[in-house]
C-alpha positions in Angstrom: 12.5 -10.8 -15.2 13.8 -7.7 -17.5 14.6 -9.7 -19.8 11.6 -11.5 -20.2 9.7 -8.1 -20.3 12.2 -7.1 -23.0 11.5 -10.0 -25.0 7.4 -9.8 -24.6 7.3 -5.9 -25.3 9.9 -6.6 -28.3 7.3 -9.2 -29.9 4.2 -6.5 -29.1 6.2 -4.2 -31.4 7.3 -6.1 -34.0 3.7 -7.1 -33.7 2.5 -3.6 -33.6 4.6 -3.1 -36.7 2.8 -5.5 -39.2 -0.4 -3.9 -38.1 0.4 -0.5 -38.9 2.5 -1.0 -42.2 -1.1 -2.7 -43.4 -2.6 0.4 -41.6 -0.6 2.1 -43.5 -0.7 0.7 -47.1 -4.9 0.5 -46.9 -5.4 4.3 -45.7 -2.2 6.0 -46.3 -1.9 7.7 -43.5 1.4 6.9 -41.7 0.8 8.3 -38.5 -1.1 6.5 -35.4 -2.3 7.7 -32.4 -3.6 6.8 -29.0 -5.7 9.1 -26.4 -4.4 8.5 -22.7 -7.1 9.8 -20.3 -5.2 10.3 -17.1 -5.5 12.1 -14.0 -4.8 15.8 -12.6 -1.2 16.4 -11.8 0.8 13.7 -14.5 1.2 16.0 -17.3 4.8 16.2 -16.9 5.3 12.3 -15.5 3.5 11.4 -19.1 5.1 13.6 -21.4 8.8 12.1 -20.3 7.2 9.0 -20.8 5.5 9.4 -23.8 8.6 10.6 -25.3 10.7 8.0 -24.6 8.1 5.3 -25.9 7.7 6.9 -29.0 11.6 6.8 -29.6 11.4 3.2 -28.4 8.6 2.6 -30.9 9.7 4.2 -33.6 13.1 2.5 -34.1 11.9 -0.4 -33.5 8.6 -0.6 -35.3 9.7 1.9 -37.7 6.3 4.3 -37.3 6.3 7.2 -35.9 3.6 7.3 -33.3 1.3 10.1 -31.7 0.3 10.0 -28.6 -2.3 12.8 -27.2 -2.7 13.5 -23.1 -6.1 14.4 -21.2 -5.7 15.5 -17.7 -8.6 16.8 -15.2 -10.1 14.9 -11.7 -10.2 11.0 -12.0 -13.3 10.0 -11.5 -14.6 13.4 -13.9 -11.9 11.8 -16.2 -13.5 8.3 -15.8 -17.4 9.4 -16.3 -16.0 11.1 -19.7 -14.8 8.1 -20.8 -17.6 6.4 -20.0 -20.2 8.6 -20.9 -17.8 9.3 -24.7 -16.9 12.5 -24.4 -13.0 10.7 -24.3 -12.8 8.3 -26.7 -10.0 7.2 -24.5 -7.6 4.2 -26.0 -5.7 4.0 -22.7 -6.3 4.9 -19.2 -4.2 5.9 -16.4 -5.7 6.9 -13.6 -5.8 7.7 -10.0 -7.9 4.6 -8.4 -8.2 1.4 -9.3 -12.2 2.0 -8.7 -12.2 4.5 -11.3 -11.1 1.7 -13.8 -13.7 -0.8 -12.3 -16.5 1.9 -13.3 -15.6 1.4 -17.1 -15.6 -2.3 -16.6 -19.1 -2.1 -15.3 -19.9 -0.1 -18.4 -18.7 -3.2 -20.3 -15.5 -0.8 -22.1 -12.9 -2.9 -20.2 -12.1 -6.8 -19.5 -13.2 -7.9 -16.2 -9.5 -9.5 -16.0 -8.1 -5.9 -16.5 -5.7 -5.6 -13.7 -4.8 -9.3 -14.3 -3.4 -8.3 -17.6 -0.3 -6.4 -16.8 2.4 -6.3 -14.3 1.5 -5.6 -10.7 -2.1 -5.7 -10.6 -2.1 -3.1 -13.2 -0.3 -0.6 -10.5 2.9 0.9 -12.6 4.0 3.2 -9.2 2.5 3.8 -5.4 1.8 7.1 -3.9 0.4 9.0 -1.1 -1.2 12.1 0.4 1.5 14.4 2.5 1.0 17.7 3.4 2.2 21.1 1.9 2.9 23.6 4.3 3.9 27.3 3.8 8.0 28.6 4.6 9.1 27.7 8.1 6.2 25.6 9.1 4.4 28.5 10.9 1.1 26.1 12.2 3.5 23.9 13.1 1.5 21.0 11.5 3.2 17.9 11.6 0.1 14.9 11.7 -3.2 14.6 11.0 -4.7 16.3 14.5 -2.6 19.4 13.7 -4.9 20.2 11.0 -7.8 20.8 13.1 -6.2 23.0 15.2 -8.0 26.3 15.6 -7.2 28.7 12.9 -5.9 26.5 10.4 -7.1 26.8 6.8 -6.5 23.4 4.1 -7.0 23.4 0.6 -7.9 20.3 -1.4 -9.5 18.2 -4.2 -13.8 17.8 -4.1 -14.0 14.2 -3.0 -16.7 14.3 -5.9 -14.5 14.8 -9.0 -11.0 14.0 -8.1 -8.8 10.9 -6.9 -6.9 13.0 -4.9 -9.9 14.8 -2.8 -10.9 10.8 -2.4 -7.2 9.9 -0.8 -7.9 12.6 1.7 -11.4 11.0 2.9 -9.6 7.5 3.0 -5.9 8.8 4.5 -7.7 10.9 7.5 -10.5 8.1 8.2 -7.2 5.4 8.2 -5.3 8.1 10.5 -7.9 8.0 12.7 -8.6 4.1 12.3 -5.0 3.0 12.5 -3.9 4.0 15.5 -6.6 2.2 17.6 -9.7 5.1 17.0 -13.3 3.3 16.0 -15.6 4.3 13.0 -17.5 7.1 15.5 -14.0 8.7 16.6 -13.2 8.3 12.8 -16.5 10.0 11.6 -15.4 13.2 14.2 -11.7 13.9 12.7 -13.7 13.7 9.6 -15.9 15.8 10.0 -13.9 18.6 12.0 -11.2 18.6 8.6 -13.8 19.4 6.7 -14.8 22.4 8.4 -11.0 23.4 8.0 -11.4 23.4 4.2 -11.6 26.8 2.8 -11.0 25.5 -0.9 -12.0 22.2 -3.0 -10.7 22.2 -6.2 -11.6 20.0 -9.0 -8.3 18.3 -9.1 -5.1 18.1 -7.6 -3.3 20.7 -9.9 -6.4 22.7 -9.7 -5.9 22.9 -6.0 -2.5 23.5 -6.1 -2.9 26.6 -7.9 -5.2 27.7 -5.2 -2.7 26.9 -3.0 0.9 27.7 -4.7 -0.5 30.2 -7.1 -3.4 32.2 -5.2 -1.8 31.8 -1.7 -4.7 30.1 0.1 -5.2 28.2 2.5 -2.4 27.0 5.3 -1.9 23.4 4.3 -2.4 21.8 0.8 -3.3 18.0 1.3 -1.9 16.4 -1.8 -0.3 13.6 -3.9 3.5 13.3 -2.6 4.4 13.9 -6.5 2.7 16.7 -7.0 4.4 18.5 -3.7 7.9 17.5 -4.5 6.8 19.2 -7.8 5.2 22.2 -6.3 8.2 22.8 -3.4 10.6 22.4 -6.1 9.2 25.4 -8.0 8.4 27.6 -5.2 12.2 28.4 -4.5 11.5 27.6 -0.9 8.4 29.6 -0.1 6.9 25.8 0.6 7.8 22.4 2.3 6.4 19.0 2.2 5.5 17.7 5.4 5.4 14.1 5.9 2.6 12.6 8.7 3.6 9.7 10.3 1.2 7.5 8.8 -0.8 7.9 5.6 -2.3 5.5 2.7 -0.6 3.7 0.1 -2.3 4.9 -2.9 -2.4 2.8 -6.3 -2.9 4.5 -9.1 -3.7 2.0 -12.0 -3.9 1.5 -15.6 -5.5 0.0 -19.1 -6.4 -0.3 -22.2 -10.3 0.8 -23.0 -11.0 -3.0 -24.7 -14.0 -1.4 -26.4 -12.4 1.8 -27.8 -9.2 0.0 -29.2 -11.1 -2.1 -30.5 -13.2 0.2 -33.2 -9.6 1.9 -33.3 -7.7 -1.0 -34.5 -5.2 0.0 -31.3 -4.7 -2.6 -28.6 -1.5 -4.0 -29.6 0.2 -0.5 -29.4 -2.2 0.5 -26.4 -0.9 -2.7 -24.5 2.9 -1.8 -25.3 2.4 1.8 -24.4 1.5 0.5 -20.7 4.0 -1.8 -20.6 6.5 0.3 -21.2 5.5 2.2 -17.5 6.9 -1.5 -16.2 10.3 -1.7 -17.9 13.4 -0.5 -16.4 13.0 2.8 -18.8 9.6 3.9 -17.8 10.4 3.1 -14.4 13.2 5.1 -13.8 11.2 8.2 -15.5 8.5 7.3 -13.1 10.6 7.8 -9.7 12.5 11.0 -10.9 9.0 12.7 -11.1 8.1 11.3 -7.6 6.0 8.8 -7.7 7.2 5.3 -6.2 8.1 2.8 -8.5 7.4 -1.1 -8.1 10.9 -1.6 -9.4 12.4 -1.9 -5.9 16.3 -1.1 -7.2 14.8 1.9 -9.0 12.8 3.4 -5.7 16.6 2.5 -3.5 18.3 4.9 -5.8 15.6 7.6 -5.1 15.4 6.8 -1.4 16.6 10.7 -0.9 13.9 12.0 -3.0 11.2 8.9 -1.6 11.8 8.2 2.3 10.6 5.1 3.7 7.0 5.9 4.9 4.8 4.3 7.0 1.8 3.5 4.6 -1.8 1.7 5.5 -3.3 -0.6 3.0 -6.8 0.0 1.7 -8.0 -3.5 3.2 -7.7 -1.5 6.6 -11.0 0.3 5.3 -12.3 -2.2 3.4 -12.5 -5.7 1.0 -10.9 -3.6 -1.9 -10.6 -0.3 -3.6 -14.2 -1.1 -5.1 -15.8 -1.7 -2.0 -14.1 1.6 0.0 -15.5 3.5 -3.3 -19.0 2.1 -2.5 -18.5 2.4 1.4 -17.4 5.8 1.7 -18.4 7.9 -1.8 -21.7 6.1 -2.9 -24.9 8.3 -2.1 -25.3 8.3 1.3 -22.1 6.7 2.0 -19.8 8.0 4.7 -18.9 11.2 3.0 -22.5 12.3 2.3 -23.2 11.4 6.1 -19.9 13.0 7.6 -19.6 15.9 5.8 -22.7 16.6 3.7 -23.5 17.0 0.4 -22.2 19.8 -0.4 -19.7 20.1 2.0 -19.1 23.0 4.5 -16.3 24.9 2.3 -16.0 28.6 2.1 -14.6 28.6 -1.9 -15.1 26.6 -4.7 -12.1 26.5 -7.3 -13.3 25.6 -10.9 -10.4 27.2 -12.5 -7.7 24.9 -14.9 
């Protein structure tokens, strides 16, 4: 199997080569670039990455490539591209619904997640919790957060991929262990009044958290706590509930956009280098789980075995949960309103 990728992403280079030397020759301008639209916290995940691919690229196509990063909420990210305010060549972002709203729009192939590795899903993740040094609400699963007193920062449902997981992982808490859509609805509900900040994305809200000291719990990607822990020099700690969702953050080429930019063979190597061995092991040592499973056993201290629902428990696909749950009047809007019954707003970057 690696060798077969190794072979394929060799011939997209070689490919990618002859392209650009013509490039070249016609405009004079050596360089080339692609835009990768992504979501909130995988600035550091895709600068490794990027860097690494660009060596890769370079000796073997002999081109020095650029390759620029946009971070912010997913589905904000997603309406931008859609809308052309990122004239995205690749994106990478936090649902695989997000992806399906530019194939409505007709910028991607409805075979996109047919089209790589996977289903298009280069890693898993999940939502965990971030507590503050020694625990002191004792919080340990999802009831523990509405507890009396206890305050929770995370991402607006609205804007980010992250405040989405949180809807879907406490509904599936609830769900999962036996509980019907009313009982569901209630835990819902209750979290919500918990919330004393939304930020617009997951790093936004860990700066609320981490940075500004609110709130008791952060509810967040597992990457981005193992990131924030790591740099708190053990002020924090990552608490893992017993059950949570498996989250599939996905990727591709804008069909449309690489088109005009005369990009998709190099935008379809870029994401297949997140497959290969390489971009896999970069992928786990920033936290996120890789499909490669001999990669994800030698990070099994950093990624413990979890116990992870599917999204079929709340619905068909990840399309149909989107329209189920964060459509107007869909069970967000219902449970807990449309704006929401949180005490602060973050907006900050």
């Amino acid at each position: 199997m690696k060798t077969l990728y190794l072979n394929t992403f060799a011939l997209i280079l070689a490919s990618a080569a002859i392209t650009l030397l013509v490039t070249r020759n016609l405009s004079g301008d050596p360089a080339h670039q692609l835009l990768n639209v992504s979501y909130d916290p995988t600035r550091e995940l895709y600068q490794d990455l990027d860097r690494t691919f660009i060596a890769d690229y370079e000796k073997q196509a002999g081109l020095r490539l650029t390759i620029k990063q946009s971070h912010g909420g997913s589905s904000r990210q997603a309406k931008d591209v859609v809308a052309g305010t990122l004239d995205a060549d690749v994106v990478t972002l936090a649902l695989p619904s997000d992806i399906d709203a530019l194939q409505r729009h007709g910028l991607v192939a409805t075979d996109w997640a047919q089209r790589l590795p996977n289903h298009a899903v280069p890693y898993t993740s999940t939502i965990v919790f971030v507590v503050r040094r020694g625990n002191p609400q004792g919080v340990h699963d999802w009831p523990d957060l509405i507890r009396p007193g206890v305050t929770l920062v995370t991402p607006n449902p609205r804007t980010s991929g992250n405040g989405k997981l949180t809807v879907l992982s406490a509904w599936g808490s609830v769900v999962a262990r036996g509980g019907d859509d009313r009982a569901a609805a209630a835990y819902l509900t209750a979290l919500f009044h918990h919330v004393v900040v939304l930020g617009d994305g997951a790093r936004d809200a860990s700066q609320s958290f981490a940075g500004e000291e609110l709130g008791d719990v952060q509810l967040t990607w597992e990457n981005e706590a193992l990131r924030e822990v790591a740099d708190a020099a053990g002020k924090l700690m990552v608490i893992y509930p017993p059950i949570s969702i498996r989250a599939e953050p996905s990727v591709a080429w804008v069909d449309a956009n690489v088109a005009r930019h005369g990009t998709a063979i190099v935008a379809e190597a870029y994401l297949r280098y997140l497959f290969s061995p390489a971009g896999q092991e970069i992928i786990a040592t920033h936290g996120y789980r890789p499909q490669d499973a001999a990669v994800l056993k030698r990070h099994r201290d950093q990624l413990p075995d979890l116990t992870l629902f599917p999204i079929t428990l709340l619905g068909a696909d990840w399309t149909a949960v989107q329209k189920r749950f964060f459509a107007e009047d869909g069970i967000y809007d219902r449970t807990v309103g449309v704006t929401g019954p949180v005490l602060a707003t973050s907006t900050g970057k």
